[in-house]
C-alpha positions as CSV (number, residue, x, y, z in Angstrom):
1,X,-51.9,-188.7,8.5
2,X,-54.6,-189.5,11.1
3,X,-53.6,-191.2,14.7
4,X,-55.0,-192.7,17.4
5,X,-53.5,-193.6,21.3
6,X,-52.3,-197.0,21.6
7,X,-54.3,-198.7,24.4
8,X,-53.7,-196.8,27.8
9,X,-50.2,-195.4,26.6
10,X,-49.4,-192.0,25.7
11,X,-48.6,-192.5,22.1
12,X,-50.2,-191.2,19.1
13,X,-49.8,-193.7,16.3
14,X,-50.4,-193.0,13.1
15,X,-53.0,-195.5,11.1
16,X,-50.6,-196.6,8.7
17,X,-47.4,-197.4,10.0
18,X,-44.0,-198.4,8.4
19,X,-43.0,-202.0,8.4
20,X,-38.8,-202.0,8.3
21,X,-38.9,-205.7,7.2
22,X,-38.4,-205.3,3.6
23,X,-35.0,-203.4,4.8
24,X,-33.9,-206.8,5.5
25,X,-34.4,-208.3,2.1
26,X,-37.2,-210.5,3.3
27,X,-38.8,-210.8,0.0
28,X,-36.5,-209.4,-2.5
29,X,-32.7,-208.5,-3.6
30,X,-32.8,-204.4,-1.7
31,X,-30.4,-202.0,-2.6
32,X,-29.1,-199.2,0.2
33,X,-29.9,-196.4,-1.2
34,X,-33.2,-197.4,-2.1
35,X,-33.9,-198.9,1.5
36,X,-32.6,-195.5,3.0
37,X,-34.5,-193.7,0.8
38,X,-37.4,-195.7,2.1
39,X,-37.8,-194.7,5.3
40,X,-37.1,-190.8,5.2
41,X,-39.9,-191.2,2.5
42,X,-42.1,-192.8,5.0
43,X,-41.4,-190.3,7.7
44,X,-42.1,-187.4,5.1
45,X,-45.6,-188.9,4.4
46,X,-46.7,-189.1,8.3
47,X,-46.0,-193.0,8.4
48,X,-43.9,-191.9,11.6
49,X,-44.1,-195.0,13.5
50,X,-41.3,-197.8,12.3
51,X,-41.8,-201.7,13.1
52,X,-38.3,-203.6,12.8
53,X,-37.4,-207.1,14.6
54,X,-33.5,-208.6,14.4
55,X,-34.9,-211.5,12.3
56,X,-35.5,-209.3,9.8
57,X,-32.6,-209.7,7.5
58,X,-31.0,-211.8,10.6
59,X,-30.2,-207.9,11.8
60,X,-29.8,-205.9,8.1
61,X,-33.3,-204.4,9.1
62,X,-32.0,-202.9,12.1
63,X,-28.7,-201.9,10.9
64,X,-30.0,-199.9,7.8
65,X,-33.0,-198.3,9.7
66,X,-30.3,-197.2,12.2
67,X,-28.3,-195.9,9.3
68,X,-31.4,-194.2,7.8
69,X,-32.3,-192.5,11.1
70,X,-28.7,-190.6,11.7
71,X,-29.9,-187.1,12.2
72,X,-33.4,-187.9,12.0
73,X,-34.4,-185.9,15.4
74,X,-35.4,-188.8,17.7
75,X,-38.7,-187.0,18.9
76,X,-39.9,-187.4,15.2
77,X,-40.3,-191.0,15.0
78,X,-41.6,-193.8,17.2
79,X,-39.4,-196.9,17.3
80,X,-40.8,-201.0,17.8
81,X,-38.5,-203.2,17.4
82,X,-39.1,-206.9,18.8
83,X,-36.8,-210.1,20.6
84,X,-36.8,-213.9,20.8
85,X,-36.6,-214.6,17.2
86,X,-33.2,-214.8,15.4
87,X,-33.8,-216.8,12.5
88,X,-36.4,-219.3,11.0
89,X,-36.0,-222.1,13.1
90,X,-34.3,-219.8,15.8
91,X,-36.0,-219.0,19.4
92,X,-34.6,-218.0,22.3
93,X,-37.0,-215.9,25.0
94,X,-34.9,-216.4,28.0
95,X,-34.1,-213.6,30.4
96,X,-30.5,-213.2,29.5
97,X,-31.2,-213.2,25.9
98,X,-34.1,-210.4,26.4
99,X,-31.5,-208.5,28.4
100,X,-29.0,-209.3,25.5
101,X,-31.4,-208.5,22.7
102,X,-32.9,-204.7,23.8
103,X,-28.7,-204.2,24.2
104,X,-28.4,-205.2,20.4
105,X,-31.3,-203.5,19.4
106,X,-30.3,-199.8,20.8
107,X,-27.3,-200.3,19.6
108,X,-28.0,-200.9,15.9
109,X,-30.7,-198.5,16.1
110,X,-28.6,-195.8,16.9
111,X,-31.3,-195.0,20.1
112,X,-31.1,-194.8,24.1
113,X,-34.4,-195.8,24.2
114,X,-36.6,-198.2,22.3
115,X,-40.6,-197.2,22.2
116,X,-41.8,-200.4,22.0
117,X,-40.2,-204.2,22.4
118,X,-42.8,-207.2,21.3
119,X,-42.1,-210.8,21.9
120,X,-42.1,-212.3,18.4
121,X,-44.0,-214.6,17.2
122,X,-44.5,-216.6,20.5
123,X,-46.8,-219.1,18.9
124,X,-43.3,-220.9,18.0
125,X,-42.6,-221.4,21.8
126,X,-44.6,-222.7,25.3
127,X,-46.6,-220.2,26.4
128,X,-45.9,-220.3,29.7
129,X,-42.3,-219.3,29.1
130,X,-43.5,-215.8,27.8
131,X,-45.4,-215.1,31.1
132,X,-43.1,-216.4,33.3
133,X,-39.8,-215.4,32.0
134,X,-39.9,-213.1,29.0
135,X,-42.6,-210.4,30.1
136,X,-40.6,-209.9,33.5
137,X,-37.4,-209.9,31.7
138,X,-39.1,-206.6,29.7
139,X,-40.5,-205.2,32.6
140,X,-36.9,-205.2,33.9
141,X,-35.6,-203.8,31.1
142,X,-38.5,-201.3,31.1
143,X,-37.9,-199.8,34.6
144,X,-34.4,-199.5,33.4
145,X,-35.4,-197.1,30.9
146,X,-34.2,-198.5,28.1
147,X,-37.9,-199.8,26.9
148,X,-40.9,-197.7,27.1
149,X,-43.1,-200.2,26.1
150,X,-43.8,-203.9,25.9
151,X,-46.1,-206.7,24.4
152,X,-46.1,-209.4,22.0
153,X,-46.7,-210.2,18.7
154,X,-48.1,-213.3,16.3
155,X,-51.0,-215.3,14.5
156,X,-53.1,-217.8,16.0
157,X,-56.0,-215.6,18.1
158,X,-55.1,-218.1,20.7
159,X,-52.3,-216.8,21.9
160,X,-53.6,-213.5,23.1
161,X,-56.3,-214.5,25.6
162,X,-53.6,-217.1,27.1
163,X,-51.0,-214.4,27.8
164,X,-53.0,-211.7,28.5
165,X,-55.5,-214.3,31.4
166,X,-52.3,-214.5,33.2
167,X,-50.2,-211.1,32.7
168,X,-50.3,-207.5,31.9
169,X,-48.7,-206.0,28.6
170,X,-48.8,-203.0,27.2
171,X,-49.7,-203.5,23.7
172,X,-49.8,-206.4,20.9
173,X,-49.4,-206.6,17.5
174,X,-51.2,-209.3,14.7
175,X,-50.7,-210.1,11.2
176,X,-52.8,-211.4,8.2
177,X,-55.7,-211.4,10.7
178,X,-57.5,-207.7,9.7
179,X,-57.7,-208.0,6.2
180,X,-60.4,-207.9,2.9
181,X,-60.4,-211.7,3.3
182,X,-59.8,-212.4,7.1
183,X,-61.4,-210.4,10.0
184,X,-60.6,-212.4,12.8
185,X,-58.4,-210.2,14.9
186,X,-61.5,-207.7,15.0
187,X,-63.7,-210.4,15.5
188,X,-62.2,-212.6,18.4
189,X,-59.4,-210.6,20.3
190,X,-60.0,-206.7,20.2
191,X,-62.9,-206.4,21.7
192,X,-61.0,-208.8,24.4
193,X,-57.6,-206.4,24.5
194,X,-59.8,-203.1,24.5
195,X,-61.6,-204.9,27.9
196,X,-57.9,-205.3,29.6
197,X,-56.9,-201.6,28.1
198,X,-54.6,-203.3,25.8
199,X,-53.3,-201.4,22.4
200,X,-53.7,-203.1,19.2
201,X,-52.2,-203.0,16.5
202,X,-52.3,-204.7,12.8
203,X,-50.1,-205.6,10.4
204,X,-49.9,-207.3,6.5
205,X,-53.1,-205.4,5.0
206,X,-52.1,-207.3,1.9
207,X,-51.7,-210.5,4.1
208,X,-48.4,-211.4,2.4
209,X,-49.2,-210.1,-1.5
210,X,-52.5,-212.2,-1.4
211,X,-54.8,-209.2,-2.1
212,X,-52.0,-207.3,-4.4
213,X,-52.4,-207.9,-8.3
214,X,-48.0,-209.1,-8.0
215,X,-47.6,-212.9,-8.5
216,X,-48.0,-215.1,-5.2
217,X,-44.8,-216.6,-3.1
218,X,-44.6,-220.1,-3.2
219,X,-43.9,-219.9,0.7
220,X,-47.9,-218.5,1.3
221,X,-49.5,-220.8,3.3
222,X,-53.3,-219.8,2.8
223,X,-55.4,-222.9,0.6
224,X,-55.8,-223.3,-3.0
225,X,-59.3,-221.9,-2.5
226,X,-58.3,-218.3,-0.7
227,X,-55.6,-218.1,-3.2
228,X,-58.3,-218.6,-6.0
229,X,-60.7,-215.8,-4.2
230,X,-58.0,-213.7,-3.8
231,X,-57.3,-214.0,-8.1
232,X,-61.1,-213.3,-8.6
233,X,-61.4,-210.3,-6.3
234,X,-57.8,-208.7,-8.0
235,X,-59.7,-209.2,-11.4
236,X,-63.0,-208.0,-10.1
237,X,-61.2,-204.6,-8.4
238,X,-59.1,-204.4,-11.9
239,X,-62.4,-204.3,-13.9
240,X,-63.8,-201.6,-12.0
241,X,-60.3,-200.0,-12.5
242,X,-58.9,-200.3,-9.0
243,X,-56.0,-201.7,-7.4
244,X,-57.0,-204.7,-5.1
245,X,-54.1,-203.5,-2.8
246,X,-55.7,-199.8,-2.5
247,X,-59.2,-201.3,-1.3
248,X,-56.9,-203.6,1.2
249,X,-55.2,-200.7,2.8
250,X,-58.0,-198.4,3.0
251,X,-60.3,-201.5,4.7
252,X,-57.3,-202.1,7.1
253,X,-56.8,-198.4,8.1
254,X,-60.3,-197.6,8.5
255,X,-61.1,-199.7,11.7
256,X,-61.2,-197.4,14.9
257,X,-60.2,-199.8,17.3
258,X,-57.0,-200.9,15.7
259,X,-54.8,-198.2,16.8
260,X,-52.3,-198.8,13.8
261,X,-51.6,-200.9,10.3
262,X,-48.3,-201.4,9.5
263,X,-47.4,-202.4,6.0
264,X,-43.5,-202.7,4.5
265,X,-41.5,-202.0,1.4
266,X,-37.9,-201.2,0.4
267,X,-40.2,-199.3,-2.8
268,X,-40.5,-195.3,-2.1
269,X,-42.8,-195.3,-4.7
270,X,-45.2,-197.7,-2.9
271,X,-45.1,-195.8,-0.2
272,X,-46.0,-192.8,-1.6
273,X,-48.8,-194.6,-2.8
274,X,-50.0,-195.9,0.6
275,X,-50.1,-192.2,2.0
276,X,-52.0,-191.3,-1.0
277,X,-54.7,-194.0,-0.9
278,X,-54.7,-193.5,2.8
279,X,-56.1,-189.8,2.7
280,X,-58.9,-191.1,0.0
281,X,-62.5,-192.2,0.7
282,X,-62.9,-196.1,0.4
283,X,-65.2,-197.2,-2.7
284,X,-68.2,-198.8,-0.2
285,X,-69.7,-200.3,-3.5
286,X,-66.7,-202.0,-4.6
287,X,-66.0,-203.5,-1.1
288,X,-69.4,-205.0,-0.7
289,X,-68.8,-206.5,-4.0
290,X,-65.4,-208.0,-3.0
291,X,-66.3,-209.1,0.5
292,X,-69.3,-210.8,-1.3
293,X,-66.5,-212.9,-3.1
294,X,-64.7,-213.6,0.0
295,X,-67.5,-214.6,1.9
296,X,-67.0,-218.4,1.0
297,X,-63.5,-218.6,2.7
298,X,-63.5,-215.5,5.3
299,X,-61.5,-215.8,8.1
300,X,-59.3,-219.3,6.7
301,X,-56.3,-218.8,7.0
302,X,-53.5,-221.3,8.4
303,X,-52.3,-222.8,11.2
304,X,-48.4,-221.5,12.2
305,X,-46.5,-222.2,15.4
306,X,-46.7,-225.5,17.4
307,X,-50.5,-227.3,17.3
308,X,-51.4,-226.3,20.7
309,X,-50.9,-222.4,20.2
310,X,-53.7,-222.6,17.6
């Protein structure tokens, strides 16, 4: 698997990273042994670097990755993990519940040191409270030795400017925002992070199952009309006898200044996949053809957190 160094850091990240989230049950019913299975799966195909949060299966994310990890030699993986989100409607960024939350976090994990620690998804919260409270609560945890390394994570492009114009972090991480349909994390904040030496890092390729051929959630925010180019590109890619999700991945991975794209399943099989499509040349033709159909709704998307973090 190919890598690249996150930001100013001394990691290595691979391209295509493993997104814990679906150890949680997120999306479906997951059984153990098939989320355990999961992850040594992902480590045996190079997708060494693991992306988990506590709100992920309110803490099942955690607990089964620290499960899966037992024995795993700890020099063999690189661990994010992420705080201030519990639950759907559940915030809390404050400095005792930072202190609280990397506590927590080792613990499950199974770790005496967690690589990274993201803020997640601050959009939900004042801004302000993440640069004066949150990010000095990390560092604090940080010189302790407990965290290596710290940043934030979320949607609107908004958020990263207004953080990053008023602190330092070491790295950030974006989702549904580098994909077939929707380019804006390329377009508006990398070159911005790469300026301040900041690592970035992408998540959702298949922004939520919208550019996968598997039915749509009802809880997808994106409008009738992405959904609908999304259904035409899916049949367009099926014609030509590709998987739209194989062109999604291989666009997302293939962008050198996104240091890493990290995608989730509780699936071995999908993930075997990934590392598969991952090591093949992308079909230019075929994505001209599908950005083509895009090209009426690229970069809509939807507007998530409170109005004035968008």
């Amino acid at each position: 698997m190919q890598t690249r160094r996150l930001g100013k850091t001394d990691f290595q990240l691979p391209i295509l990273s493993f997104g814990a989230s679906s150890l949680g049950a997120e999306f479906r019913s997951v059984k153990v042994e098939e989320a355990l299975q999961s992850v040594h799966v992902a480590l045996e195909c190079g997708l060494n670097f693991i992306d988990t949060s506590p709100f992920y299966g309110r803490g099942m994310s955690e607990v089964l990755l620290g499960i899966a990890l037992k024995g795993v030699p700890r020099e063999s993986y690189t661990l994010c993990t992420k705080l201030g989100r519990y639950d759907l409607a559940h915030f809390d960024f404050s400095p005792r519940r930072v202190a609280e939350s990397v506590d927590v976090s080792l613990h499950r994990l199974g770790t005496d040191h967690l690589d990274i620690v993201l803020c997640h998804d601050i959009e939900f919260v004042p801004m302000q409270q993440i640069v004066d409270e949150t990010i000095p609560a990390l560092r604090k945890a940080q010189r302790a030795g407990k965290v290596r390394f710290i940043g934030f994570s979320g949607y609107p492009m908004k958020i990263f400017r207004l953080i990053l114009d008023q602190t330092s972090v070491d790295c950030v991480l974006s989702y549904n925002q580098y994909t077939l349909q929707n380019t804006r994390f390329a377009d508006e904040a990398v070159p911005y992070l790469k300026s301040k030496g900041v690592g970035a890092m992408n998540a959702g390729p298949f922004s939520a199952r919208l550019l996968t051929n598997a039915p749509l959630p009802a809880w997808l925010k994106e409008p009738e009309n992405v959904k609908a180019a999304a259904r035409k590109a899916a049949e367009h890619c099926a014609n030509k006898g590709v998987d739209i999700a194989k062109l999604a991945l291989q666009f997302s991975i293939a962008n050198a200044d996104i240091t890493t794209t990290v995608s989730g399943s509780a699936n071995p099989n999908n993930i075997r996949n990934w590392a598969k499509w991952a090591a093949e040349p992308i079909d230019e033709e075929l994505l001209r053809e599908v950005r083509e159909i895009f090209a009426p709704v690229k970069n809509i998307g939807h507007v998530e957190g409170l109005p004035e973090n968008n």
